[in-house]
N, C-alpha and C positions, 0 to 999 in steps of 0.2 A: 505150588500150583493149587488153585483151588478147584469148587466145583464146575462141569461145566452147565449151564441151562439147559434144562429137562430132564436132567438129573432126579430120578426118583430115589427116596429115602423111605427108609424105616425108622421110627425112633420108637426103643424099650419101654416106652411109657405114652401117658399122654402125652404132647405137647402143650409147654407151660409159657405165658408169657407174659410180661410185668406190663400192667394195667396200666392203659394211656390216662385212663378217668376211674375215681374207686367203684362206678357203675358195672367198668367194664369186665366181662368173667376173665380169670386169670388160667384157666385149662382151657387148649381148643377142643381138648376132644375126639383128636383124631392123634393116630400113630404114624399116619403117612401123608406124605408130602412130595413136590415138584420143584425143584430149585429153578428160580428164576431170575434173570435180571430184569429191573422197571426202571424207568428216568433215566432212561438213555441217554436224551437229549439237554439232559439237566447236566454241567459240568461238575459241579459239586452235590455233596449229601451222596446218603447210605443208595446204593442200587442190589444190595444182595437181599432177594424175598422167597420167600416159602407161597405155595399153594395147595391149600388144601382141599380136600374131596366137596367140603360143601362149597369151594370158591373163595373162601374168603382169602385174600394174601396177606400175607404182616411182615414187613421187615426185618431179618435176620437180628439185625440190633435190638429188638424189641423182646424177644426170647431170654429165660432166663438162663441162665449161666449152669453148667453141668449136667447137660442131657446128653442123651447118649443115642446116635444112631448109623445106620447101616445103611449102605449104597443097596438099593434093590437091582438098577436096572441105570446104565449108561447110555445119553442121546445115542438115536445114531447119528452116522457122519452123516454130512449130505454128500450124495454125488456129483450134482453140479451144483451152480449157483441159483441161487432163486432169484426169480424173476424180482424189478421193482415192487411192482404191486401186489407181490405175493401176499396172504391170510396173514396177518399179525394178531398175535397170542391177547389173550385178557389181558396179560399180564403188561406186557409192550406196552397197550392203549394206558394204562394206569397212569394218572399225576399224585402229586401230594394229598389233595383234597379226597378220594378217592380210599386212600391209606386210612385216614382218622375216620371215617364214619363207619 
């Protein structure tokens, strides 16, 4: 089973992530995070993302390999259903292009 969305984390250290461009900095920075899914609507490619405090999101895949962290705090359930037109997350609105800059 994995995480479920909005799932807050703690991770031991910075979070590290392996550079899309050699521009790009390889620490986020931050130690805590929001698990999310994005590209819902996409059938294919990665949908498991991180959010962090300053906003930015990055793809689970894109992190480097052997970090370590801790569940802070599980969604809660909903009660009922939400409406259609209910508030959708930054994260939801997200496409690819969005992810690279």
């Amino acid at each position: 089973m994995g995480l479920l969305p909005g799932t807050e984390l703690s991770f031991a250290d910075d979070v590290r992530r392996w550079p899309a461009l050699p521009s790009t900095e390889r620490v986020v920075k931050h130690r805590t995070a929001i698990f999310r899914k994005i590209n819902r609507q996409n059938p294919v490619g990665h949908r498991d993302a991180l959010e962090f405090p300053d906003g930015r999101i990055i793809l689970v895949t894109l992190l480097e390999a052997g970090q370590q962290a801790t569940v802070l705090q599980l969604p809660a359930a909903p009660e009922k259903s939400e409406p259609e037109n209910a508030a959708v997350s930054r994260a939801e609105q997200l496409d690819w292009a969005d992810l690279i800059s």
